[in-house]
C-alpha positions in Angstrom: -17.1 9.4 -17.7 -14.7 9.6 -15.3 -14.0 7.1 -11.7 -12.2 8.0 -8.8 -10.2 5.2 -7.0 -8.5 6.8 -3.4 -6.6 4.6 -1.6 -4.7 4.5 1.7 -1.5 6.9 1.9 -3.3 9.8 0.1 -3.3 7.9 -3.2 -5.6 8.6 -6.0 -6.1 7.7 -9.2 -8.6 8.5 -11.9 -9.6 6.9 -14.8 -11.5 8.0 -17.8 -13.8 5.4 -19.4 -14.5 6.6 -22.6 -10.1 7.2 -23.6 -8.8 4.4 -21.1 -6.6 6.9 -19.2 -5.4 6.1 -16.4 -3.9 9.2 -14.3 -2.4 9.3 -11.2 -3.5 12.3 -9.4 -1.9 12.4 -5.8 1.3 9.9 -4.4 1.8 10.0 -0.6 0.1 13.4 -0.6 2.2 14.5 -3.1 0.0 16.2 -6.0 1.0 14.2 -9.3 0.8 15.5 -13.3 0.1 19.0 -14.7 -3.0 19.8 -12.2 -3.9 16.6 -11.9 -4.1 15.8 -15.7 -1.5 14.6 -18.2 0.2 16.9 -20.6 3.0 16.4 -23.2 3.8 12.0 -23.7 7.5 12.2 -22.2 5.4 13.5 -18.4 2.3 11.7 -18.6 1.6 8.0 -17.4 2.4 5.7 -15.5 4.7 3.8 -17.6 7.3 3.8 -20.2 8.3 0.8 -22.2 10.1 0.4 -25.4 9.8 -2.4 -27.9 11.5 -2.7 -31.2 11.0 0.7 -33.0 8.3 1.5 -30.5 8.2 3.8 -28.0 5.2 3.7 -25.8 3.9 6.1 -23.1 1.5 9.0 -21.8 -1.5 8.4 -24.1 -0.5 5.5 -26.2 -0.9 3.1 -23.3 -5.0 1.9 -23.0 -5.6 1.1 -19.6 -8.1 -1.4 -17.9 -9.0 -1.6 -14.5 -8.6 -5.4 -13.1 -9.7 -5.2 -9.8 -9.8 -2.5 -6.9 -10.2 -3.2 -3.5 -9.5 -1.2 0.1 -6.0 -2.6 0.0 -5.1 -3.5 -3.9 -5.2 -1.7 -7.3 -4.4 -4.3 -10.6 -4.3 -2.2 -13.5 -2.8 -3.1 -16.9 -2.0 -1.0 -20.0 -1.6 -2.5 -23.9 -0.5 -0.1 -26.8 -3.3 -0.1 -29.6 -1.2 -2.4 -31.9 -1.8 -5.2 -28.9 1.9 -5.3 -29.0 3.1 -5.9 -25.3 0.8 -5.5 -21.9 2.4 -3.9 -18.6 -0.1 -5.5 -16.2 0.8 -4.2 -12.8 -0.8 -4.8 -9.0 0.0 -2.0 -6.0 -0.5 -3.5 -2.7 -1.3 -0.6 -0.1 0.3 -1.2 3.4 -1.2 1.5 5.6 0.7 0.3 8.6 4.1 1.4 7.4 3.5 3.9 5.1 4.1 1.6 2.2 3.0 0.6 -1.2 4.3 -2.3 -2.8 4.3 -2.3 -6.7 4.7 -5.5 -8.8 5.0 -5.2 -12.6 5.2 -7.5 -15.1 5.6 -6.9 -19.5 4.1 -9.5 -21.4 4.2 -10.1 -25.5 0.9 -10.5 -26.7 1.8 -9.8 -30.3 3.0 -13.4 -32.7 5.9 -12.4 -32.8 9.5 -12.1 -31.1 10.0 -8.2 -29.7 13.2 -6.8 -28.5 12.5 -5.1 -25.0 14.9 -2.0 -24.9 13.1 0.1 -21.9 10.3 -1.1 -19.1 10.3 1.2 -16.6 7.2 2.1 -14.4 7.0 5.8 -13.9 5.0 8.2 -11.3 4.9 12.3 -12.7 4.8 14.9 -10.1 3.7 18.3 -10.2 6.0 21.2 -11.3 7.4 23.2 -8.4 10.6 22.8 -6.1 11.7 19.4 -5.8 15.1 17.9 -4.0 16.1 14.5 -5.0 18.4 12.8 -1.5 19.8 9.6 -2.8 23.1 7.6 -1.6 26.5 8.0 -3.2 28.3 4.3 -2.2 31.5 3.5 -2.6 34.0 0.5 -1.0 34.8 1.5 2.7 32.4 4.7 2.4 29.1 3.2 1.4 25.0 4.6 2.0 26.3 8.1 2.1 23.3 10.6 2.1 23.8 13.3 -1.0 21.0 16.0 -2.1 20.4 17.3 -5.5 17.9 20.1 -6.2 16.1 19.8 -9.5 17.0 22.6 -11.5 16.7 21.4 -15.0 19.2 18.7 -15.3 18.3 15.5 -14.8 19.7 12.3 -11.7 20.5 8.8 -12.8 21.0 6.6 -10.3 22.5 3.0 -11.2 24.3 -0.1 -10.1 25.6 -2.0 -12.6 28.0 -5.2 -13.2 25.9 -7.0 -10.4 26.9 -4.7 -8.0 23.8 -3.0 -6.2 25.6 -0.6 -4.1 28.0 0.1 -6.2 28.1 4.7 -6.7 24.3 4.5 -5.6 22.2 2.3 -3.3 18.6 1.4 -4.8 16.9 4.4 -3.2 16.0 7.7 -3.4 13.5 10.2 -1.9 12.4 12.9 -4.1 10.8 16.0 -1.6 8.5 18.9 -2.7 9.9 21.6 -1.0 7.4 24.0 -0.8 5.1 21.8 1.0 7.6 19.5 2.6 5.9 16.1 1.7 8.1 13.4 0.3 8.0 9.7 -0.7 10.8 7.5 -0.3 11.6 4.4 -3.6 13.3 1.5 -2.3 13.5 -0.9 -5.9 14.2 -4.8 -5.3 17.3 -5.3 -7.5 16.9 -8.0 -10.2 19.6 -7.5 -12.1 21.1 -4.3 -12.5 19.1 -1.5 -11.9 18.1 1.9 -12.1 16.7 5.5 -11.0 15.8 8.2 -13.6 14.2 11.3 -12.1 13.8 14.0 -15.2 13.6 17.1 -14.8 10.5 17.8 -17.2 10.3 22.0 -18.2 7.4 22.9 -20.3 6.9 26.6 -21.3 7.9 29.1 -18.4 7.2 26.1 -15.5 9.0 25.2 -12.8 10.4 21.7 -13.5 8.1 18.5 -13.4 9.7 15.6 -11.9 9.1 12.3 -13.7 10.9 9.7 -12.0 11.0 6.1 -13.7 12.1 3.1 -12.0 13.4 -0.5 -12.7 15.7 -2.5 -14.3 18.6 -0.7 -15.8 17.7 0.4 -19.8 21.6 1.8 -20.8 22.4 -1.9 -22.9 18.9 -3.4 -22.6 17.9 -5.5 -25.8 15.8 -8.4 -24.1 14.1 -10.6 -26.5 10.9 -11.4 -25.5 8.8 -14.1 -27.2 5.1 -15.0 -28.5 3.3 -14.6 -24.7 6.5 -14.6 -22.6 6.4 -12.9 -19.1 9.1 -10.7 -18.0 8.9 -10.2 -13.9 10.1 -6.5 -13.5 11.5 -5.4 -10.1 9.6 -5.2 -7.2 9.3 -1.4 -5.9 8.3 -0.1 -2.5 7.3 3.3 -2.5 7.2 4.6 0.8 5.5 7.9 2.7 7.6 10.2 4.1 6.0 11.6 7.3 6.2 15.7 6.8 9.1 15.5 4.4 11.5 13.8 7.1 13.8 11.7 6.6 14.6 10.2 9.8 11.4 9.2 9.5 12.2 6.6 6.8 14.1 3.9 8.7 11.7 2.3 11.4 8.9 1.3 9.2 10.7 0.0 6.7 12.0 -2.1 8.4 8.9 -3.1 10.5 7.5 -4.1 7.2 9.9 -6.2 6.5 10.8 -7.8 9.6 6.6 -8.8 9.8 5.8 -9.1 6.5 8.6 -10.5 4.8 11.3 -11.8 7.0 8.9 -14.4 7.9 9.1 -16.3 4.6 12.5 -15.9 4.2 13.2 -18.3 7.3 16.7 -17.0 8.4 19.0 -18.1 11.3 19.3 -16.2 14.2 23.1 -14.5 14.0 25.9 -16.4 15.8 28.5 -13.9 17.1 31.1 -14.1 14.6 35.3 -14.6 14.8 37.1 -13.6 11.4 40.6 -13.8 10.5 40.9 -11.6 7.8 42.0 -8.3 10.2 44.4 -10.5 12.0 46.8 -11.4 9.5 44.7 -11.7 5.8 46.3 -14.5 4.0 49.6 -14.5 5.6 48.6 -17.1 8.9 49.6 -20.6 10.2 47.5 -22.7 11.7 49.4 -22.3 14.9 48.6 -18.5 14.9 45.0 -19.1 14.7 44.7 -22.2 17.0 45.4 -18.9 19.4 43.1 -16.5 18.1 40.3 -19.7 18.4 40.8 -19.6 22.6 40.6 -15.4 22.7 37.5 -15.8 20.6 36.1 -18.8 22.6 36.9 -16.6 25.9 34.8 -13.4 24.8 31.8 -15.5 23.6 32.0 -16.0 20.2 29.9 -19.2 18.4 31.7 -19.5 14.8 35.1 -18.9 13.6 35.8 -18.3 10.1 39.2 -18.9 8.0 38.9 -16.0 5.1 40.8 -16.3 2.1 43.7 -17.9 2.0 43.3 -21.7 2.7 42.7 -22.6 -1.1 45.1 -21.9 -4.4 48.6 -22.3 -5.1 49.8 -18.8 -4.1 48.5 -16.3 -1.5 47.0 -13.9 -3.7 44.0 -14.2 -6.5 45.3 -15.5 -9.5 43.7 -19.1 -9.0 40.3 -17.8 -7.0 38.0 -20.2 -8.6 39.6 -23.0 -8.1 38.7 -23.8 -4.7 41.4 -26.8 -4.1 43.4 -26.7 -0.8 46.6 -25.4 -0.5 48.9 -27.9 0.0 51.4 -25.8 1.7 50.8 -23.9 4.5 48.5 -22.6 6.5 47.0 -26.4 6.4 48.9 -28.3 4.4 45.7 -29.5 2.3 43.6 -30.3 5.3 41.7 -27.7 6.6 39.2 -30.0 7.6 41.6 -30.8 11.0 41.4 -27.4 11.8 37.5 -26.8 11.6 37.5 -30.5 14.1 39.8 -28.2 16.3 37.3 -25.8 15.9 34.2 -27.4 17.0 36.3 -29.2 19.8 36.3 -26.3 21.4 32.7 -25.8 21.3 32.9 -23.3 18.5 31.1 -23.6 14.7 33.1 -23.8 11.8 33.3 -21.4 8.7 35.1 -20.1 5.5 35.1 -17.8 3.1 34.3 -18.3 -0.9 34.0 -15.8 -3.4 32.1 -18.4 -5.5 30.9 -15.6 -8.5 34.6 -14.9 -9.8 36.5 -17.3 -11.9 40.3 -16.5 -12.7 41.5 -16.6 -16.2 43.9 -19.6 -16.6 42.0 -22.4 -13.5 41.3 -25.7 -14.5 37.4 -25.2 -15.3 38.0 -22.4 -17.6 39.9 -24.5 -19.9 37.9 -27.7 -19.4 34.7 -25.9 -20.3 35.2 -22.5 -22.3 31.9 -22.3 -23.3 30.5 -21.7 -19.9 32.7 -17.9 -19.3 31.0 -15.2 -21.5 34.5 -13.1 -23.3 36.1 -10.7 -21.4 34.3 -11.4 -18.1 35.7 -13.5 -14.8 31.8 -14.9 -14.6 30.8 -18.1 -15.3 27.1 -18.1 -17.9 24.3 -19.5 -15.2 21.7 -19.3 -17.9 23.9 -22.8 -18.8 21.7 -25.7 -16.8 25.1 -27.1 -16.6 27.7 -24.3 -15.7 24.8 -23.3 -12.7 25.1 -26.9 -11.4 28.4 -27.0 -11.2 28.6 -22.9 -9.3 26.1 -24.6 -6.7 27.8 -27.8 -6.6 31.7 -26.3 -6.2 30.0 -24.5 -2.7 28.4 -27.9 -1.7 31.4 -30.0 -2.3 33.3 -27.5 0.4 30.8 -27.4 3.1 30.6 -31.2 2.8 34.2 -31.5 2.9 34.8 -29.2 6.0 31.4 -30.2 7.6 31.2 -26.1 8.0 28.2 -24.9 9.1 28.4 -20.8 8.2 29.7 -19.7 5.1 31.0 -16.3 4.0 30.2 -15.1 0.4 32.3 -12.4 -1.3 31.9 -10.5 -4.7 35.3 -9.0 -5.5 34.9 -8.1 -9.0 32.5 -7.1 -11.5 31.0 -9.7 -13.5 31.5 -7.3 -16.5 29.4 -6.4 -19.4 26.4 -8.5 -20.4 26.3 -9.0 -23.7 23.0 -11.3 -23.6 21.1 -7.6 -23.3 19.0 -8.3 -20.0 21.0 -6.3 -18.3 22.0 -9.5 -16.1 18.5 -9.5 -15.4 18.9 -13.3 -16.2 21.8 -14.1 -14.2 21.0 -12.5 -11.0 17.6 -14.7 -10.8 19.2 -17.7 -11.5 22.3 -16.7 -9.1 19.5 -16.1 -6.3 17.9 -19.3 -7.3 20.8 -21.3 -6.7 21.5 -19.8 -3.1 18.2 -20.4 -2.3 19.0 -24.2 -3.4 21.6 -24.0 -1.6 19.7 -22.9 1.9 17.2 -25.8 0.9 20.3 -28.3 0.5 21.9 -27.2 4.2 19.1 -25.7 5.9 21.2 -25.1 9.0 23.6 -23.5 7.4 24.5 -19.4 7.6 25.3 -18.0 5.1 26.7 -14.0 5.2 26.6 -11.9 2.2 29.8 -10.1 2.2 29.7 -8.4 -1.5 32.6 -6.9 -1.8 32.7 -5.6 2.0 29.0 -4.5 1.7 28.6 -3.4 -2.9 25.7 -5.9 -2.6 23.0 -5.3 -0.3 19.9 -4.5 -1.0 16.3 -5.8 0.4 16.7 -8.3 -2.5 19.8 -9.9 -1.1 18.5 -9.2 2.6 15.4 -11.6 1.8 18.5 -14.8 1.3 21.4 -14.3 3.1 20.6 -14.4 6.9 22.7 -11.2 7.0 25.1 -8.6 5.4 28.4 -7.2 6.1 28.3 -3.1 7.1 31.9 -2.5 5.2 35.3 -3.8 4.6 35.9 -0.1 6.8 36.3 -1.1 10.4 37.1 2.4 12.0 34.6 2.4 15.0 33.3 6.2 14.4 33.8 5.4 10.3 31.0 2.6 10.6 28.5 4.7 12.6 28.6 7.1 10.1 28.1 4.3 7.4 25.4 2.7 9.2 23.2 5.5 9.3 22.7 5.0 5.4 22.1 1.7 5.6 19.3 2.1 8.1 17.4 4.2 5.9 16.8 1.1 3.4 18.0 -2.0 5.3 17.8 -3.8 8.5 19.6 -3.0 11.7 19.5 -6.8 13.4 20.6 -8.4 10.2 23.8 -5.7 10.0 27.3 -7.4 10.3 30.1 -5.0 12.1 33.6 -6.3 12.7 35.3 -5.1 16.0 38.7 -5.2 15.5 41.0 -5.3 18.6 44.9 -5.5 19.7 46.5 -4.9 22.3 47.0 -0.9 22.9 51.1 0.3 23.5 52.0 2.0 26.7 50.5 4.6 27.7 53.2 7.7 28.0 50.8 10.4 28.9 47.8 8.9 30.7 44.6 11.2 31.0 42.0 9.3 32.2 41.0 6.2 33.2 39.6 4.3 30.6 40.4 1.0 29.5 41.8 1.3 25.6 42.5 -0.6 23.0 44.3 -0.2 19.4 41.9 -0.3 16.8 41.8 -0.7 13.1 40.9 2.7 11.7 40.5 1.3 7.9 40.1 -1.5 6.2 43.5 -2.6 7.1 46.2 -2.8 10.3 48.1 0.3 8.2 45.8 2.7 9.9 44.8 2.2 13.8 44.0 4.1 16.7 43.3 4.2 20.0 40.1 3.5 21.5 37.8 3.1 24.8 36.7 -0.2 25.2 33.5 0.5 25.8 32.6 3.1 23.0 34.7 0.3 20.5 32.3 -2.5 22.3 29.0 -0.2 22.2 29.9 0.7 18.3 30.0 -2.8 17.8 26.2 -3.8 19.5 24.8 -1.7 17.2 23.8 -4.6 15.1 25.7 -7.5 15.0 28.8 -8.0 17.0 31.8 -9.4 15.0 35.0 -10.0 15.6 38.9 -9.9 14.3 42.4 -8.9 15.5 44.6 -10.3 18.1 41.8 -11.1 21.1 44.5 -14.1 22.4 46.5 -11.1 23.0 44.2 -8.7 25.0 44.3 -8.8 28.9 42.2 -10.9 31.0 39.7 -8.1 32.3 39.4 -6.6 28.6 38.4 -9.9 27.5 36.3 -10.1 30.8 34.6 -7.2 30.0 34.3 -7.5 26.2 32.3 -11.0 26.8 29.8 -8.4 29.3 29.1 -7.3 26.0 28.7 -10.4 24.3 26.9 -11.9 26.5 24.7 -8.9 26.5 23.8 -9.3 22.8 23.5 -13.2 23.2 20.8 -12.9 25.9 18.6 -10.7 24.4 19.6 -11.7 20.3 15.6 -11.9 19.1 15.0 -8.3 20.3 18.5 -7.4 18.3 17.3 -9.3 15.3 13.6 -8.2 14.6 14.6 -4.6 15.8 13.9 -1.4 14.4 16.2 1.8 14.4 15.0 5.5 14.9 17.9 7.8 13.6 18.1 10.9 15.8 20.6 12.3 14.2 20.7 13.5 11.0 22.8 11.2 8.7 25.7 13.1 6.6 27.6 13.3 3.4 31.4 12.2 5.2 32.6 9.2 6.8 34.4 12.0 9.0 32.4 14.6 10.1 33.5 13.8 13.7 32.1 17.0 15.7 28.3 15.8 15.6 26.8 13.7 17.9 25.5 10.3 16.9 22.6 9.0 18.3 20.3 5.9 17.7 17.1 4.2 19.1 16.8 0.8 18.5 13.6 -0.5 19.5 12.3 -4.5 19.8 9.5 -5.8 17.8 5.8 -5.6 19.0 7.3 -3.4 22.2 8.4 0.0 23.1 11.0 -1.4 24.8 14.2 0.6 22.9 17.9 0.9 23.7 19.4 4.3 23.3 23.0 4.3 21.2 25.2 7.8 22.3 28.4 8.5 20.9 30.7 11.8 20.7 33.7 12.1 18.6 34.7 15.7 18.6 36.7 17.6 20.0 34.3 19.9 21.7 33.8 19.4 25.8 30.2 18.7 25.3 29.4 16.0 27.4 25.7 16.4 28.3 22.9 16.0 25.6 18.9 15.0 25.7 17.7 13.3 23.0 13.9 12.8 22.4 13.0 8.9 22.0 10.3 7.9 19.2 7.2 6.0 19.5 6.6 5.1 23.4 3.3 4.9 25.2 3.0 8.4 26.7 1.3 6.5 29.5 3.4 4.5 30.5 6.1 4.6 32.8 9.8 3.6 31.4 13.0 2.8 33.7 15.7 4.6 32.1 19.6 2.7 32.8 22.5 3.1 31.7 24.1 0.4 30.8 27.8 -1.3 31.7 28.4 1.2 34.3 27.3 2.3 37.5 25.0 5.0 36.9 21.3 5.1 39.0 18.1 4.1 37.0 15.5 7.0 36.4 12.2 6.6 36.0 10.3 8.6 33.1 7.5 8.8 31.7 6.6 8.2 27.8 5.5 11.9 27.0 8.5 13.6 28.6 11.0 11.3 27.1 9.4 12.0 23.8 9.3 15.2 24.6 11.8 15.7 26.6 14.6 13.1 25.9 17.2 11.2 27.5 19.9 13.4 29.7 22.4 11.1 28.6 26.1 12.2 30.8 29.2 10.8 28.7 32.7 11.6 30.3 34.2 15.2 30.2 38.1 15.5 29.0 39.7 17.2 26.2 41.7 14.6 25.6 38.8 12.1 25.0 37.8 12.4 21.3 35.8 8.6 21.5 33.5 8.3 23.9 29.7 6.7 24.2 26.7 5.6 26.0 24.5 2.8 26.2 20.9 3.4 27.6 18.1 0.9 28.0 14.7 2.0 28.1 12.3 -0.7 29.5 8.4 0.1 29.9 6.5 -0.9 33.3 
């Protein structure tokens, strides 16, 4: 006898009383199996887990059927030998398009079992497939890439801790004949992975199995007598007619409502950093000055990177986070962040609190706590954890900072425990999360080795993330419109990175420039509008380094506009959601396209339009259809920071229709951008 179970999302499952098979017949309207039913063991089920000399999968899993409900579907699935039980619970979200899957592998043999694979896994149908994933690397990270499946199979990874690291934890596999898609977004515990196999039986086109999880290449987890392992949490999201600038919004609507909530993060102070003014190499006199240019534009925290701690001005004592007692401080940094807040400003610094340099004081004090060959100290220790979480208390105490930036320079190597650092990357997020509980007014930024860590794990503990050590204007855009496909917009960190432009030999046009950075240091710069480098900048959260103390009074007049801009209407930049309306690319350089974002508030239509142009081409004049208004309503249309009129449109044309947005004609200009806000009356 056979049960049907259909659930929200075009999701059905059957299930086969008298064998215990549980098939999955159709995913986000994707048609799953070999017509519906399971075939050979490798592409059939919904799981595969390996235990000892065991491998276990297709019909060797028995299934029962815990509960079903409009909204929820608990399943689990025990080999015949009773040896382990994957009992997992999908939690349909017909809102967003989303299903959330929780799995969990428990021993329920008497015995020790070594873990080598436990991976969930969903089998499509054979036909055309395309697998679009993210290729990451530093200063050109969340870069879309697109794969057909021919026969050869795509493994995604992030390893060493680092999550973004080659791939992001994403993927969106696309039938297409039929253009439907779905989108997996997994939680990172650990490191992690994405197998999609390309499956061919007889004269078929390929299957795609895709399996999903923590990372399997050195597994070896020993599990005990009626242990629990917590597998990661994975979001598998519909794909509205195959598109995929269709992912971002609800995604992050999910989030921001259903899981942002518990997370209880600050609101982001506008942010002065010190790193693209001079790195290491500063006094304190230098950035006394930088402290009244940042205090001028707006700015509500200034941060002192690396620098202020070690004997030397490079990395060979990071770890050992005593105070230089030479300059920039002379041992008393803590002067400086008084200075600081006496000039109405909040104080922070950076840590990179993960890495530990061979040769420091602890290392030699307490060998035992440093697994061989690695810069990482063992947090599975009760004691070495305590002392990681204490080192970052002692400092915020000491400077009585109240933001913190975190770093993660360098892998934290191979884990020879075999969890895959399953086990230290709960125990790390535990600790920040001690940490938040300990200082509860304190932010704290995830940096991750200018953005190799950021993922909707780290998103749900750090109050935000940092886009990219890359702070090229145009570079960021680019690298942004990854990140929006699997992260969120108002909790994005971008650096605008100013000095003073030279003369100007050969003027052509009026704008108001200045020199940025064009990299992720001062050895690359160019010249920029103010505005496009100021607009580039709104698009998330404005940041700041460089020589502002320098700048001339009406750029710093009009840079605070935009400041104060952001600062007025911060909740609407924080919960917002961003419609990409351009299609994202495979280069950091592809200059000629236009870029083009909506950002829209929570619970309104309200939206503000981002515009920018970077070729060479004259085009100056483009429409671009807006997403989700009320066609009924009535929206003022403004540009904003200039002196344009306001039109007045309604819903259905601009979705129709679009935006005539007018950005200034010159050959010469290769930067230029617009800033529209659409309000609803």
């Amino acid at each position: 006898m056979k049960k049907n179970f259909t659930f929200p999302n075009c999701t059905k499952f059957s299930y086969d009383t008298e064998s215990a098979t549980l098939t999955l017949t159709d995913l986000c309207g994707m048609t799953c199996g070999h017509n519906m039913q399971e075939d050979d063991y490798s592409c059939s089920g919904l799981a595969v887990v390996c235990v000892d000399e065991k491998r276990l999968e297709g019909p060797k899993w028995k299934y029962e059927i815990l509960s079903s409900s409009e909204k929820e579907f608990r399943f689990a699935a025990s080999d015949a030998g009773k040896t382990v039980c994957m009992e997992s619970l999908w939690k349909f979200e017909p809102e967003y398009g989303l299903i959330d899957c929780h799995y969990q592998l428990k021993n329920t043999s008497d015995k020790a079992v070594t873990v080598r694979r436990a991976l969930p896994r969903w089998v499509f149908s054979p036909g055309e497939h395309n697998i679009y994933s993210q290729m990451s690397r530093w200063n050109a990270e969340n870069l879309l890439q697109c794969q057909p499946l021919r026969g050869a199979d795509v493994h995604l990874h992030g390893r060493a801790a680092r999550s973004t690291v080659g791939n992001t934890p994403f993927c969106v596999i696309r039938d297409e004949e039929n253009m439907t898609a779905a989108a997996f977004h997994v939680f990172p515990r650990g490191n992690w992975t994405i197998h999609v196999h390309s499956d061919i039986i007889s004269n078929e086109a390929p299957t795609a199995v895709l399996e999903a999880g923590l990372a399997d290449t050195d597994l070896f987890l020993m599990l005990q007598p009626g242990e629990v392992l917590e597998l990661p949490e994975i979001l598998i999201q519909d794909v509205p007619m195959g598109d995929l600038l269709k992912i971002s919004a609800p995604l992050q609507k999910y989030m921001i409502r259903e899981r942002m909530p518990e997370a209880n993060l600050h609101q982001p102070p506008v942010v002065y950093n010190g790193w693209l003014y001079r790195f290491t190499d500063f006094t304190r006199e230098q950035l006394s000055r930088q402290l009244q240019g940042a205090k001028e534009i707006g700015c509500e925290v200034f941060i002192v990177d690396a620098g202020w701690f070690g004997g030397d001005s490079g990395w060979s004592l990071v770890g050992d986070w005593r105070e230089k007692t030479d300059a920039p401080f002379y041992g008393n940094m803590k002067a400086f962040a008084d200075e600081v807040r006496a000039a109405g400003l909040k104080f922070g610094f950076w840590m990179e609190p993960e890495r530990f340099a061979f040769g420091i004081p602890i290392r030699n004090e307490h060998p035992e706590w440093f697994p061989e060959h690695t810069t990482r100290i063992d947090l599975t220790q009760p004691a070495a954890a305590e002392y990681f979480r204490n080192v970052i208390a002692e400092n915020v105490k000491k400077f009585g900072a109240e933001y913190i930036k975190i770093d993660f320079n360098a892998s934290v190597g191979y884990d020879g425990t075999g969890t895959e650092l399953h086990n230290y990357c709960t125990i790390l997020n535990e600790q920040m999360q001690l940490l938040r509980k300990e200082f509860p007014d304190l932010v704290i930024e995830n940096c991750g080795s200018g953005s190799l860590r950021n993922d909707l794990s780290t998103a749900l503990i750090y109050d935000h993330a940092f886009i990219s050590d890359n702070a090229h204007p145009f570079e960021t855009l680019r690298i942004r419109q990854g990140t929006f496909m699997r992260t969120l917009p108002g909790r994005t960190l971008n650096w605008i990175v100013m000095r003073p432009a030279p003369e100007r030999r050969t003027k052509v046009s009026d704008v108001t420039q200045v020199l940025a950075s064009a990299a992720a240091t001062w050895d690359e710069a160019a010249l920029f509008d103010l505005d496009y480098v100021m607009i580039s900048g709104l698009l998330g959260i404005p940041g700041f380094s460089g020589e502002l103390a320098e700048l001339d009074p009406e750029i710093k007049t009009r840079a605070a506009s935009f400041v104060s801009f952001y600062k007025e209407n911060r909740k609407f930049f924080s919960d917002s959601h961003v419609f990409l309306l351009t299609a994202p690319d495979s280069s950091v350089t592809d200059y000629e396209k236009y870029l083009a974002f909506q950002m829209q508030g929570d619970q309104t239509t309200d939206s503000l339009l981002f515009v920018f142009s970077d070729g060479a081409s004259r085009r100056s004049v483009r429409n671009f259809r807006l997403q989700d208004l009320d066609p009924a309503k009535n929206y003022r249309v403004k540009k904003l920071f200039a002196a344009d009129e306001e039109l007045i449109q309604s819903g259905a044309e601009l979705m129709r229709y679009g935006v005539k947005t007018i950005l200034p004609e010159n050959q010469h200009l290769h930067h230029t951008a617009g800033l529209y806000q659409i309000t609803g009356f």
